[in-house]
C-alpha positions as CSV (number, residue, x, y, z in Angstrom):
1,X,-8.8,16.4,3.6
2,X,-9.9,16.8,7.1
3,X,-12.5,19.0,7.8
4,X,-12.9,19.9,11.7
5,X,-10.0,20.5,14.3
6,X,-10.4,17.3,15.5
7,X,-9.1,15.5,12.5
8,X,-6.4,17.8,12.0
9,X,-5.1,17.1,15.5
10,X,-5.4,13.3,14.9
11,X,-3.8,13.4,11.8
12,X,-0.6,15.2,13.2
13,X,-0.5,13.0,16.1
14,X,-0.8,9.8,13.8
15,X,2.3,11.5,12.0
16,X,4.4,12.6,14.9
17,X,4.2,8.9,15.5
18,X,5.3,7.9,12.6
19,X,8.0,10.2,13.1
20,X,8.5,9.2,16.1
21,X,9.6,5.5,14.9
22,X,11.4,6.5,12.3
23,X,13.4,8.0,14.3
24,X,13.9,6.7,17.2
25,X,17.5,4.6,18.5
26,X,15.5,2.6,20.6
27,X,13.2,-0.2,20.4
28,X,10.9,1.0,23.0
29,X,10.7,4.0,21.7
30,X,10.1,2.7,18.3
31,X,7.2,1.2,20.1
32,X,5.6,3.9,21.8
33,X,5.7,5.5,18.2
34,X,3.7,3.0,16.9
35,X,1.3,3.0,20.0
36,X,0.7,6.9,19.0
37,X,0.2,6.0,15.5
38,X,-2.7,3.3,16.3
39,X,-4.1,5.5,18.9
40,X,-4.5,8.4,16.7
41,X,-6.0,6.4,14.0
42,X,-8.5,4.3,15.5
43,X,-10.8,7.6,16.0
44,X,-10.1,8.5,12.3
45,X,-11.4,5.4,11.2
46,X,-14.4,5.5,13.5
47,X,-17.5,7.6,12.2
48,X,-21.5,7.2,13.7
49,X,-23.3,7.1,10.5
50,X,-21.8,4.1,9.3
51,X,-22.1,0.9,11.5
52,X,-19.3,-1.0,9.9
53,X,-16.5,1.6,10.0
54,X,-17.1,0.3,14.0
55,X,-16.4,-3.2,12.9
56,X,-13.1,-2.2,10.8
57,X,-12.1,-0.1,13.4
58,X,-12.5,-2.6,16.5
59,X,-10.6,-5.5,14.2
60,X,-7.5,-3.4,13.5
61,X,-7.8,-2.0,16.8
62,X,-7.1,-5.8,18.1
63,X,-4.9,-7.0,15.6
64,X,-2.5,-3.9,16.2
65,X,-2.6,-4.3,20.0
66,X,-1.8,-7.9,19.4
67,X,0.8,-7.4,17.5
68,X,2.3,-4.2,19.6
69,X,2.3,-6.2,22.9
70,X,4.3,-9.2,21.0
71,X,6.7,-7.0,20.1
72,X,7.4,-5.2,23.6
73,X,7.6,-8.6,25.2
74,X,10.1,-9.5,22.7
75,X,11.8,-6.3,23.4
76,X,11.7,-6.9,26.8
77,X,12.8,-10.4,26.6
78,X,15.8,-9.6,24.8
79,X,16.5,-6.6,26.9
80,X,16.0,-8.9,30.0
81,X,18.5,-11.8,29.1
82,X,21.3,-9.9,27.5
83,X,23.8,-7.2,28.5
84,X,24.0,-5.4,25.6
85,X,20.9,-5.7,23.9
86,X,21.7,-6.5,20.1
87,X,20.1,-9.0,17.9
88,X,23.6,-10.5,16.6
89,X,23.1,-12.5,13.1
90,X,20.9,-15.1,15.2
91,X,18.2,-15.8,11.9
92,X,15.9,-17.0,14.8
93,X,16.2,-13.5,16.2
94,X,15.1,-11.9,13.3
95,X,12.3,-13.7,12.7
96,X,10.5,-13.4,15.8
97,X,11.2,-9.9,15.7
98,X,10.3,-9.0,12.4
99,X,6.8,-11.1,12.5
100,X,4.3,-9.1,14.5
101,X,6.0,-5.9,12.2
102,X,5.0,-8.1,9.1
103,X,1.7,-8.5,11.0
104,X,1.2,-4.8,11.4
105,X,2.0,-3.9,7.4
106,X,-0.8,-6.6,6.4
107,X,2.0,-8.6,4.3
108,X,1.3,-11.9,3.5
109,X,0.7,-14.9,5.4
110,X,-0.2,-12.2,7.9
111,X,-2.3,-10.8,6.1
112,X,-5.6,-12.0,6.9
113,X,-7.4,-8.9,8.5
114,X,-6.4,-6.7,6.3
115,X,-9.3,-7.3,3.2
116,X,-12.3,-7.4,6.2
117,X,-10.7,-4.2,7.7
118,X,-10.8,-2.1,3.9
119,X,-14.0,-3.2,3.0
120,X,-15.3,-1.3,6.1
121,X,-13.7,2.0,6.2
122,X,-14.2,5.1,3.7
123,X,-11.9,5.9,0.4
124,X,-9.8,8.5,2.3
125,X,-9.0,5.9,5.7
126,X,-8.4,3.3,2.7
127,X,-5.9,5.9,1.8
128,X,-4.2,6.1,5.1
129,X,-3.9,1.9,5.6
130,X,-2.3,1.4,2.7
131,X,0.0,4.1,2.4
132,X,0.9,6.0,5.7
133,X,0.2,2.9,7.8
134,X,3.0,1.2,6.1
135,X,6.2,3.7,7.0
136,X,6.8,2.7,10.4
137,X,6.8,-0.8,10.4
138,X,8.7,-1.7,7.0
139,X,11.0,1.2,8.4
140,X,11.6,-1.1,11.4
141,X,11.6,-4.3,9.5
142,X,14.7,-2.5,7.1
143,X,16.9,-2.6,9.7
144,X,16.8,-6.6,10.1
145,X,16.1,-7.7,6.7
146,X,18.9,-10.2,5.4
147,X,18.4,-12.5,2.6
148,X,17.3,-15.7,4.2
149,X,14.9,-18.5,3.8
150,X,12.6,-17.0,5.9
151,X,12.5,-13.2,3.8
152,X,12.2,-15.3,0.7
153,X,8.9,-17.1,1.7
154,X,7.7,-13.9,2.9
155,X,8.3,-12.4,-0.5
156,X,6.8,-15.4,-2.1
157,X,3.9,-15.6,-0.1
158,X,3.2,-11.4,-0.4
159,X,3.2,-11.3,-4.0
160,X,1.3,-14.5,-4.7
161,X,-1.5,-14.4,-2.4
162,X,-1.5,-10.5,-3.4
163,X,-2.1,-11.7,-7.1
164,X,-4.1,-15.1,-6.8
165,X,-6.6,-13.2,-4.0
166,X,-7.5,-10.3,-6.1
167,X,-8.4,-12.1,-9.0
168,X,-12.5,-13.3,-8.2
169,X,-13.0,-10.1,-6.0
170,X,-15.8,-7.5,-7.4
171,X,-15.2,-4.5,-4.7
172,X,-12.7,-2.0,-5.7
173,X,-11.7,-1.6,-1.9
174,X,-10.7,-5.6,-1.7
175,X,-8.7,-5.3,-5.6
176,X,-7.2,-2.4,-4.0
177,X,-5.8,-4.5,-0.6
178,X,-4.4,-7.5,-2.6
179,X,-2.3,-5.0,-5.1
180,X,-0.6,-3.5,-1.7
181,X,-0.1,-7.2,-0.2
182,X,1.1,-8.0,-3.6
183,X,3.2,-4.6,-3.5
184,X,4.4,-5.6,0.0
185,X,6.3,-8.3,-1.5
186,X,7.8,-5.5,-3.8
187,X,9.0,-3.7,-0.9
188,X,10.3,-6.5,1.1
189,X,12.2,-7.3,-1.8
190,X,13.5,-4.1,-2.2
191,X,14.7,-4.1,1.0
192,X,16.8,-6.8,0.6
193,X,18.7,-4.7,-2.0
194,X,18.9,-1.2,-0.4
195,X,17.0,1.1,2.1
196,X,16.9,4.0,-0.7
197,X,15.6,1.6,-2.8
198,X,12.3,0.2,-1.4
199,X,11.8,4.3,-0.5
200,X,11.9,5.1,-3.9
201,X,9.2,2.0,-4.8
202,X,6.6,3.6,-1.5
203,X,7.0,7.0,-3.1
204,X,5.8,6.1,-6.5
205,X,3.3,3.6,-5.1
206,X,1.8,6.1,-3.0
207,X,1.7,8.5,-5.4
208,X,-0.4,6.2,-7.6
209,X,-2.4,4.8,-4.8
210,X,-3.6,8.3,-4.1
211,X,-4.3,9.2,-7.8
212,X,-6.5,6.3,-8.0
213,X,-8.4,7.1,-4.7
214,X,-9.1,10.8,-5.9
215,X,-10.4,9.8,-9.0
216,X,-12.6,7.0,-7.8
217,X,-13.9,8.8,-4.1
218,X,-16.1,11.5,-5.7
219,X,-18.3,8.7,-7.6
220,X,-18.3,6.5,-4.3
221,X,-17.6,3.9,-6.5
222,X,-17.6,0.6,-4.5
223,X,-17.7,-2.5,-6.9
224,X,-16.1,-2.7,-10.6
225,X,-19.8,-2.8,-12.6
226,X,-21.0,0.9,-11.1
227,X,-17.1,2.2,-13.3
228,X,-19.7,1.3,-16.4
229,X,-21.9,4.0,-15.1
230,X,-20.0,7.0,-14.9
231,X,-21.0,9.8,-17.1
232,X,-20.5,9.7,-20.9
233,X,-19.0,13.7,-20.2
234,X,-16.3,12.0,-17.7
235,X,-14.2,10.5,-20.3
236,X,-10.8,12.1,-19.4
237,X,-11.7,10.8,-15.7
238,X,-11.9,7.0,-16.9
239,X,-8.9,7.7,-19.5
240,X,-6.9,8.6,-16.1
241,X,-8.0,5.6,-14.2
242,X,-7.4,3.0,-16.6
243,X,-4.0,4.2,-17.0
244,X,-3.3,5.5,-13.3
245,X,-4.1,1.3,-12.6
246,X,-2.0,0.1,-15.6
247,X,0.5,2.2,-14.0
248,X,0.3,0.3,-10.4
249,X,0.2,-2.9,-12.3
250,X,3.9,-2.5,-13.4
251,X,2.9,-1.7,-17.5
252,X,6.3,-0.3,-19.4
253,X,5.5,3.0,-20.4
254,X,4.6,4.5,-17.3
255,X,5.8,5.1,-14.0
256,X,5.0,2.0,-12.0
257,X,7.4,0.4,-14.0
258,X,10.7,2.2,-13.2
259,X,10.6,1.1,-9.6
260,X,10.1,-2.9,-10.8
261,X,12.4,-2.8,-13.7
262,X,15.2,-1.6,-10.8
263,X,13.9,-4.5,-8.8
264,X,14.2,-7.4,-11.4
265,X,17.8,-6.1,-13.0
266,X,19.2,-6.0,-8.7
267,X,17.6,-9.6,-7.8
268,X,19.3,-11.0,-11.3
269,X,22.5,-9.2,-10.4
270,X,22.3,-10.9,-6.6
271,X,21.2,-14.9,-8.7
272,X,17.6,-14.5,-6.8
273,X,16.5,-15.6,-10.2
274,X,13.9,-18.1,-8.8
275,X,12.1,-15.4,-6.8
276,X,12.3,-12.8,-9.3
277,X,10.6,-14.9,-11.9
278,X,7.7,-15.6,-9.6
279,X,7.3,-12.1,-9.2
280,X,6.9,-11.2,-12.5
281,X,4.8,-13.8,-13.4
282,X,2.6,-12.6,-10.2
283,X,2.6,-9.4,-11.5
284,X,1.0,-10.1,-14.7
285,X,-1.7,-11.8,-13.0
286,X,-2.5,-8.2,-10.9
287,X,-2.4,-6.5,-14.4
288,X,-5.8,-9.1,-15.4
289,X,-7.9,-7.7,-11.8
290,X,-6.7,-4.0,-13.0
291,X,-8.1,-4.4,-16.8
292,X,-11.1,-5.2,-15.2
293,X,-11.7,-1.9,-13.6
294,X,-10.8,0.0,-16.4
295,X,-12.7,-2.1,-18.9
296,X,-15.3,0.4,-19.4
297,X,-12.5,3.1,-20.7
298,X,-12.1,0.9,-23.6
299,X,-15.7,0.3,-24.4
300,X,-16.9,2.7,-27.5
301,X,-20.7,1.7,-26.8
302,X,-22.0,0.7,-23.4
303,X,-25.3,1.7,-21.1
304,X,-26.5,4.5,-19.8
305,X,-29.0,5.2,-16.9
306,X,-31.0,8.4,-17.7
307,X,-31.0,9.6,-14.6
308,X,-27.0,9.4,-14.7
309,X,-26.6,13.4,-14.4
310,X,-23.1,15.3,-14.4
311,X,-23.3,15.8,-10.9
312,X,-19.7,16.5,-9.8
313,X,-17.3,18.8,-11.7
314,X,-14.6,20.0,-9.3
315,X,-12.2,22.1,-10.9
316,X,-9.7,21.7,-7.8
317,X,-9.9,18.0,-8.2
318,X,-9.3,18.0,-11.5
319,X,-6.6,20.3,-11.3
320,X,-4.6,18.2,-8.7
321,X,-6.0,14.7,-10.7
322,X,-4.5,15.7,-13.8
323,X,-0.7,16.5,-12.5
324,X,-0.4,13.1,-10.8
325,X,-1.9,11.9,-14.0
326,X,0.7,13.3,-15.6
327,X,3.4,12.7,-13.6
328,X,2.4,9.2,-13.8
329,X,2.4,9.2,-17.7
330,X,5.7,11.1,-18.3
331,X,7.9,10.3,-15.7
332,X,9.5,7.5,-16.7
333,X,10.4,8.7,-20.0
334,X,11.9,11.8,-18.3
335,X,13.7,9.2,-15.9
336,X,15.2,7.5,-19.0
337,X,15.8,10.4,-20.7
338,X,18.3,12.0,-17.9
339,X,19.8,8.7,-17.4
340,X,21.0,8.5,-21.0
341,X,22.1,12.0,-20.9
342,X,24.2,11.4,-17.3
């Protein structure tokens, strides 16, 4: 959580942008919102004491602005040459529109600065970009989405490159950015169904984002081998990673699963059998790069450094760890449960 009055402030600004978006009936002012929203969390990413959070935060900084001043000139544009400023059915419309918003979520094939940008910022940023950094712009892009040629390959493209580019990567931060690309393509898809719908599948993925980020930020774990060299005493932490990242890989039992299982039986329902097949087979591949973070849950005997002290036993953070655990665990047999009683 923030600590000084200066991140507090920034944090409410980067929201009232957010909300500012989100709620906004025009495009500029959907705009401005997201001009709030950078501007508020380019500082938060920033701090002196590490040179390459100045990296990260000088790459987003220019990919943002990029693609913020393509979409006012659109705006403008379209404002300029029509009357009544509407974007009609016009496919060509709606893809030049919706790019530089793809741009901004970090889905795929726009997705190139997203990995660099991650690997350069601390677990609680991390947080931010792939969870609150996402409202606005997918909010924007539900209001064009149409099933088209052009959504397809952009679902394609998300949940492959999301699965294929996670699966030689060693740092948890870069495993982490490919599962959201790859649950980009989730949402997009969703969003071709229903606006409640791809709600529903940020909610949960958030939750489980953040479950996995409060786990792993008190170790400063960084790459997949130091998870072998958490403490023997911490096995209730490891037992709630490995399944917190089962979870986020979609596994039936638990509560990653609800939102994809909604996902696959709508696509079938709309003959988007092709593209829903893909996905799931893209989704088993992110389940391989998850096992291999938790892999030292399952192991009975491994190494120990001596000097490998119980050094942090928060009984806060173990308190709030364990009821997203749970919620994570039980949820979706409460969700089935009430559905067969309804």
């Amino acid at each position: 959580m923030p600590n000084n009055p200066t991140k507090i402030l920034l944090m409410l600004t980067m929201m009232s942008g957010i909300l500012i978006s989100i709620s906004s009936n025009s495009w500029i002012g959907a705009w401005m919102g997201l001009e709030i929203n950078l501007m508020s969390f380019i500082p938060l990413m920033s701090n002196s004491k590490n040179t390459y959070t100045t990296e990260s935060s000088l790459k987003y900084f220019i990919i943002q602005a990029m693609a913020s001043s393509f979409l006012l000139f659109i705006v403008v544009m379209k404002a300029m040459t029509e009357d009544m400023f509407t974007m009609g059915n016009d496919n060509i419309n709606t893809m030049i529109i919706m790019t530089p918003l793809l741009l901004k979520s970090g889905a795929a094939p726009f997705h190139w600065w997203f990995p660099s940008v991650m690997e350069g910022m601390s677990w609680m940023n991390c947080l931010l970009l792939m969870t609150m950094q996402k409202v606005a712009p997918m909010m924007m892009i539900s209001y064009m989405m149409k099933m088209n040629s052009f959504s397809s390959i952009i679902i394609l493209s998300s949940t492959i490159i999301g699965a294929i580019g996670g699966l030689n990567q060693l740092s948890i931060r870069k495993i982490l950015t490919y599962s959201s690309i790859n649950h980009t393509g989730w949402m997009l898809a969703a969003l071709m169904i229903n606006e409640n719908m791809w709600i529903l599948y940020f909610m949960i993925y958030a939750t489980l984002t953040t479950t996995i980020v409060m786990i792993i930020k008190p170790f400063n774990t960084s790459f997949i081998n130091q998870t072998f060299l958490m403490n023997k005493e911490m096995n209730t932490m490891k037992f709630m990673m490995f399944t917190t990242l089962l979870s986020m890989g979609g596994l039936p039992p638990f509560m990653g699963f609800l939102p994809k299982w909604i996902i696959i039986q709508m696509m079938i329902m709309n003959n988007m059998n092709i593209i829903m097949t893909t996905m799931v087979v893209m989704s088993l591949m992110t389940l391989y790069f998850y096992l291999r973070i938790s892999y030292s849950s399952f192991m009975m005997l491994h190494s120990e450094p001596k000097w490998n002290i119980s050094y942090y036993k928060n009984n806060n953070f173990m308190m709030y760890a364990s009821a997203m655990f749970s919620m994570s665990m039980m949820s979706l047999m409460i969700c089935t449960m009430m559905i067969n009683i309804y």
